[in-house]
DOBA-64980 format. One line per field, with one value per residue: x negated, y, z negated of N, C-alpha, C in turn. Coordinates in pm, whole numbers, padded with zeros to 5 digits. Layout:
n.u	X,...
n.v	Y,...
n.w	Z,...
ca.u	X,...
ca.v	Y,...
ca.w	Z,...
c.u	X,...
c.v	Y,...
c.w	Z,...
REM end
This chain:
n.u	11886,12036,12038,11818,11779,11976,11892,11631,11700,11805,11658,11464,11650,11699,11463,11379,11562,11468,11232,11352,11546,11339,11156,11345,11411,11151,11116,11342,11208,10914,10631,10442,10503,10547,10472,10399,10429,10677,10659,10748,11098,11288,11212,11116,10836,10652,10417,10204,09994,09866,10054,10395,10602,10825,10989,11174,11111,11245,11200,10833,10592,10328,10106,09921,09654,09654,09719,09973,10307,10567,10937,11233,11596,11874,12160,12357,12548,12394,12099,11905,11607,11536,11414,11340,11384,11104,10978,11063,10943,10667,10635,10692,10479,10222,10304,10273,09969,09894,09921,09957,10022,09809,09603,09692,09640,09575,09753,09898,09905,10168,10580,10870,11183,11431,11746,12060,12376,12699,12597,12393,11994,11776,11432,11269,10956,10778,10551,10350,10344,10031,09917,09890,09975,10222,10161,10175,10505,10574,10458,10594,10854,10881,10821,11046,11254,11164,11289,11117,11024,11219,11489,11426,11654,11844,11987,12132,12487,12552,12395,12341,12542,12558,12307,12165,12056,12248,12392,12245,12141,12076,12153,12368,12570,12624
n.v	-06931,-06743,-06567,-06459,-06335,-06140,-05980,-05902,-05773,-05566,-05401,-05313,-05166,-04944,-04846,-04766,-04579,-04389,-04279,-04139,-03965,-03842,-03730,-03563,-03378,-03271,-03111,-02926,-02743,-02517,-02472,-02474,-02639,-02908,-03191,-03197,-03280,-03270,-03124,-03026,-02924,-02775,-02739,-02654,-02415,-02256,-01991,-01852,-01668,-01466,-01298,-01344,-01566,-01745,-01973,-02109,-02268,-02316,-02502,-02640,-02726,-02924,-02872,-03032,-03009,-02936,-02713,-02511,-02450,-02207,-02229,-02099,-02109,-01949,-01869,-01632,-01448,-01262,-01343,-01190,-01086,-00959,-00669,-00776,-01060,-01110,-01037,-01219,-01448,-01384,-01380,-01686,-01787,-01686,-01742,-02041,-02028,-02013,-02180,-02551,-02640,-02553,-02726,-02869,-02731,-02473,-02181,-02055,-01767,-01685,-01727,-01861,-01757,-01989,-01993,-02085,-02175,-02192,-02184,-02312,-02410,-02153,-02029,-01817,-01613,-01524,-01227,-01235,-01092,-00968,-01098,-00873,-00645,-00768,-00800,-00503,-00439,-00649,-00462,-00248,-00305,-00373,-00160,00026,-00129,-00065,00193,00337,00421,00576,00407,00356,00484,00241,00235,00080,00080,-00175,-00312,-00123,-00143,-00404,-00392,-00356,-00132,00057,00197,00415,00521,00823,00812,00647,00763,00966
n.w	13860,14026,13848,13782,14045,14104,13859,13912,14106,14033,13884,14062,14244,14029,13984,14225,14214,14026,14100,14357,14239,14089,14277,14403,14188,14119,14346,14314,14159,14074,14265,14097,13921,14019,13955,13691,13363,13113,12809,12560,12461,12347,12105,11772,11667,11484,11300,11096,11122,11347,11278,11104,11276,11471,11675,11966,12233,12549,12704,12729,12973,13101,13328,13573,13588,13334,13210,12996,13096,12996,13013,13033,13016,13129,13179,13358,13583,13772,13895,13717,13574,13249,13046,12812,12796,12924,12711,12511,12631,12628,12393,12310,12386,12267,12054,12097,12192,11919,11744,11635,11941,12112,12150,12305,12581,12772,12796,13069,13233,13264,13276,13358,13415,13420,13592,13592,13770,13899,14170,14162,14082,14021,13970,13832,13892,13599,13481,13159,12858,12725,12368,12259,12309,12215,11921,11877,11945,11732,11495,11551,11534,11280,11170,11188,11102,10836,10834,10842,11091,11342,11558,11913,12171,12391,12709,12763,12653,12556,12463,12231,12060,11990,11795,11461,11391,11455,11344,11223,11434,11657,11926,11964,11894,12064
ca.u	11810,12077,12094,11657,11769,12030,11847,11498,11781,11908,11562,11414,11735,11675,11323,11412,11650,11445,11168,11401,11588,11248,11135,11456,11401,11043,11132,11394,11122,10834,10572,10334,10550,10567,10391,10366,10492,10770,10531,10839,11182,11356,11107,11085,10756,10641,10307,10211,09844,09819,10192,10465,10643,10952,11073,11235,11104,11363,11082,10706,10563,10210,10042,09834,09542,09629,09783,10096,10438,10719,11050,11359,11693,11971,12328,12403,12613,12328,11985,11804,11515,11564,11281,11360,11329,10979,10969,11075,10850,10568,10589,10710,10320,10199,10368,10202,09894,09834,09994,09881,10040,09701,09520,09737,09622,09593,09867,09927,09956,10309,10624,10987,11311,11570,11864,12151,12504,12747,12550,12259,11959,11703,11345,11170,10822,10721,10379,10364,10245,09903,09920,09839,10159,10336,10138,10241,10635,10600,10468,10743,11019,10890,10825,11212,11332,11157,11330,10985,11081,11366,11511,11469,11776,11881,12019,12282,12530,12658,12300,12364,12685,12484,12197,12191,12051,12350,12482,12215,12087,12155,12198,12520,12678,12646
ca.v	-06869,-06656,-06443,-06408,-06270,-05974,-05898,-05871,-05684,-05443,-05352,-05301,-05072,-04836,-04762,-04651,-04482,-04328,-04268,-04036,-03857,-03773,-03642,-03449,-03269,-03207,-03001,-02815,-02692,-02437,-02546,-02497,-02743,-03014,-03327,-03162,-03350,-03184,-03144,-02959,-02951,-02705,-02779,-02528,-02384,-02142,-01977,-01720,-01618,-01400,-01265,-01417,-01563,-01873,-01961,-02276,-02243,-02411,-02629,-02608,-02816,-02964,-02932,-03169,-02913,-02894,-02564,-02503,-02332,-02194,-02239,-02062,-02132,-01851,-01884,-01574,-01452,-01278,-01408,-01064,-01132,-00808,-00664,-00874,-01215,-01085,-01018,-01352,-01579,-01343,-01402,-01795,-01786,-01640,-01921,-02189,-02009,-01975,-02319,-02675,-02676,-02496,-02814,-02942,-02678,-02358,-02132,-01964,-01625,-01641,-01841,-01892,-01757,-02088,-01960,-02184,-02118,-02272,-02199,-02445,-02328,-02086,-01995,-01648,-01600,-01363,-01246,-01232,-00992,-01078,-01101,-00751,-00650,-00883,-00726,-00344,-00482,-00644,-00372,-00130,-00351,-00345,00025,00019,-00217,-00016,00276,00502,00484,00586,00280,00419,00436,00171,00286,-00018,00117,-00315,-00359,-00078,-00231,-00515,-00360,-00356,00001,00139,00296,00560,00623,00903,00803,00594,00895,01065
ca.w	13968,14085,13740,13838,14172,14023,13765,14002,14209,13961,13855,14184,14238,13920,14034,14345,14224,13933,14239,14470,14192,14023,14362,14392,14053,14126,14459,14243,14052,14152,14332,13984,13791,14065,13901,13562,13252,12997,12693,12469,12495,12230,11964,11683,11701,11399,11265,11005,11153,11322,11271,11108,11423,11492,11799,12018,12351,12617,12767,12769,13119,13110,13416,13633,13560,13178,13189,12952,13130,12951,13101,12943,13071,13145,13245,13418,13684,13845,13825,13673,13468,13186,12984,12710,12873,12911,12558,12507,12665,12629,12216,12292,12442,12144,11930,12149,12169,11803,11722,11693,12117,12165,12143,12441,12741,12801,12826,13149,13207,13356,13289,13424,13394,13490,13627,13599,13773,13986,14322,14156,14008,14039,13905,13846,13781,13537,13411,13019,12784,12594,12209,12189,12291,12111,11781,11933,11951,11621,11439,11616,11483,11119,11133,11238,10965,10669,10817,10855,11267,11428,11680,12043,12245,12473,12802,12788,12557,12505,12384,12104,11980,11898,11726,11331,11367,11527,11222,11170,11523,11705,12062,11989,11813,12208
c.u	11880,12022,11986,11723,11830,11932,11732,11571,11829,11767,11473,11528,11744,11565,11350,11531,11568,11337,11233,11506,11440,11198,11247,11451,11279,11067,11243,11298,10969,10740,10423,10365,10524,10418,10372,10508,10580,10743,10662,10926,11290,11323,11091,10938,10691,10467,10346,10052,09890,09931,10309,10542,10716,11015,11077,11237,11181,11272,10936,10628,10401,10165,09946,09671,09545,09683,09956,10186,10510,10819,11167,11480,11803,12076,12426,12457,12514,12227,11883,11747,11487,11433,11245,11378,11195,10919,10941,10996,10755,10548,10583,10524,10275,10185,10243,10078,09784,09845,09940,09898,09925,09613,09540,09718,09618,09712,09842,10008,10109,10387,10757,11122,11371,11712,11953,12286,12557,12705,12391,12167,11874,11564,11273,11055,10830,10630,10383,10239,10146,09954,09954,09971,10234,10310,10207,10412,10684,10588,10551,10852,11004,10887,11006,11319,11340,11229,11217,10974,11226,11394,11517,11565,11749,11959,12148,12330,12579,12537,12300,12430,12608,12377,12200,12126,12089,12377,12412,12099,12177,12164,12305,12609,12683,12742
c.v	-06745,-06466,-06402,-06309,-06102,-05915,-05836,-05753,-05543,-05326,-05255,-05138,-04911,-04783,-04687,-04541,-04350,-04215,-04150,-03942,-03722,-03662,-03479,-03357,-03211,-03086,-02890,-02745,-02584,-02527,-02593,-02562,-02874,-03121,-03282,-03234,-03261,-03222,-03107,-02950,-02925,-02746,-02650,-02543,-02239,-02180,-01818,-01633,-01629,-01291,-01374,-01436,-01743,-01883,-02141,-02239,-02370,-02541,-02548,-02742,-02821,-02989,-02997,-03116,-02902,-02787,-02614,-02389,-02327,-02193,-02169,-02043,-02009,-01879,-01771,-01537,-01416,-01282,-01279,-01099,-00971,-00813,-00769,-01009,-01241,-01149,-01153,-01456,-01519,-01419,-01587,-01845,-01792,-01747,-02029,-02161,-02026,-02122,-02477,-02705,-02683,-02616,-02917,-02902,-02609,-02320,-02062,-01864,-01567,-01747,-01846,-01886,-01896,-02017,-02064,-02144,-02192,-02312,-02269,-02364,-02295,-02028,-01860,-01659,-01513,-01370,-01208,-01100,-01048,-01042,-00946,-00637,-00683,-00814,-00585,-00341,-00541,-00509,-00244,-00173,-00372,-00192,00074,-00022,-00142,00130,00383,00573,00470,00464,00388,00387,00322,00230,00176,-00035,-00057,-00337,-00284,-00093,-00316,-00481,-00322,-00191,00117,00237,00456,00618,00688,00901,00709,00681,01005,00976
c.w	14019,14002,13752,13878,14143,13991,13794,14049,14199,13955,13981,14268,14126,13951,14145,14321,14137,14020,14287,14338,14082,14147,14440,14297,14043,14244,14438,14210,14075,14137,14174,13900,13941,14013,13736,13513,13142,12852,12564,12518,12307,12068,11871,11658,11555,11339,11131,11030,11304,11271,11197,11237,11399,11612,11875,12198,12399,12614,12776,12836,13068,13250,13505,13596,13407,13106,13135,13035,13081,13030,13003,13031,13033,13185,13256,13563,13787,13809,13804,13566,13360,13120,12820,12698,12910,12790,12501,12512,12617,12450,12179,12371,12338,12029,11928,12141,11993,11688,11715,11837,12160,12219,12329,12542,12714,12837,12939,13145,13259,13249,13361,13384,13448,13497,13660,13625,13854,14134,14259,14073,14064,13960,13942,13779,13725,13446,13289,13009,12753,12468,12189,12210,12223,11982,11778,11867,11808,11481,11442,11536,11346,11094,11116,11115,10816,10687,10834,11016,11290,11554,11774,12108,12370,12544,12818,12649,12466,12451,12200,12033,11894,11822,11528,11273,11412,11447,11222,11342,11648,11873,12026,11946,11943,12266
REM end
């Protein structure tokens, strides 16, 4: 009878616990995720219509309405959402859009930097490109690759370091 009573005891204890930390992680969370379900969770994600295209969105949220949110997690010092975190989600849309996800909701037109740092975390909205962009950006970066466009400079010389078409363009040679 006793080992009932625990074990009623323990159980009864895990819910409530599961209870007030779920409600704690929902009020982390913007107000358009609270009650939504975590549909994905660094899932590789790839299509070849309408673009070839691969990507591992952090998290994609299901919410109470049906609507898909991307979430992509950062771990910077300060929480600046760059044009290329845009970029980012906008094409991890794209993915889901074009994808068997599709079947699971609509994608909304936004999604969410996560900012993660020692002072806790933080969320940024930001409104996505459409496709048509995304096609613009792809076709830019093959024009680039075969060499028939010149790469445009980047204004942050640590981004040109890293670029594989440092060698022959002429804003890192200033």
């Amino acid at each position: 009878m006793m080992a009932i009573v625990v074990s009623v005891s323990l159980c009864v204890a895990a819910i409530i616990f599961c209870l007030v930390l779920g409600q704690r992680v929902n009020e982390e969370r913007p107000a358009e995720l609270r009650g939504a379900k975590l549909l994905l969770n660094e899932r590789l994600i790839q299509i070849s219509n309408p673009i070839p295209l691969s990507g591992r969105p952090d998290q994609v949220w299901r919410t109470r309405d049906g609507v898909l949110v991307l979430i992509d997690t950062k771990t910077r010092r300060t929480p600046r959402v760059y044009e290329y975190d845009r970029v980012q989600l906008s094409a991890y849309a794209m993915l889901l859009r074009h994808s068997w996800v599709k079947r699971r909701g609509d994608v909304a037109p936004y999604g969410f930097i996560r900012f993660k740092s020692e002072n806790g975390v933080r969320f940024v909205r930001v409104l996505l490109y459409d496709d048509e962009h995304i096609f613009d950006l792809y076709d830019r970066f093959q024009d680039v690759a075969r060499s028939s466009s010149k790469a445009v400079a980047n204004p942050s010389r640590a981004l040109c370091a890293g670029c594989g078409h440092a060698e022959g363009c002429d804003a890192v040679a200033r």
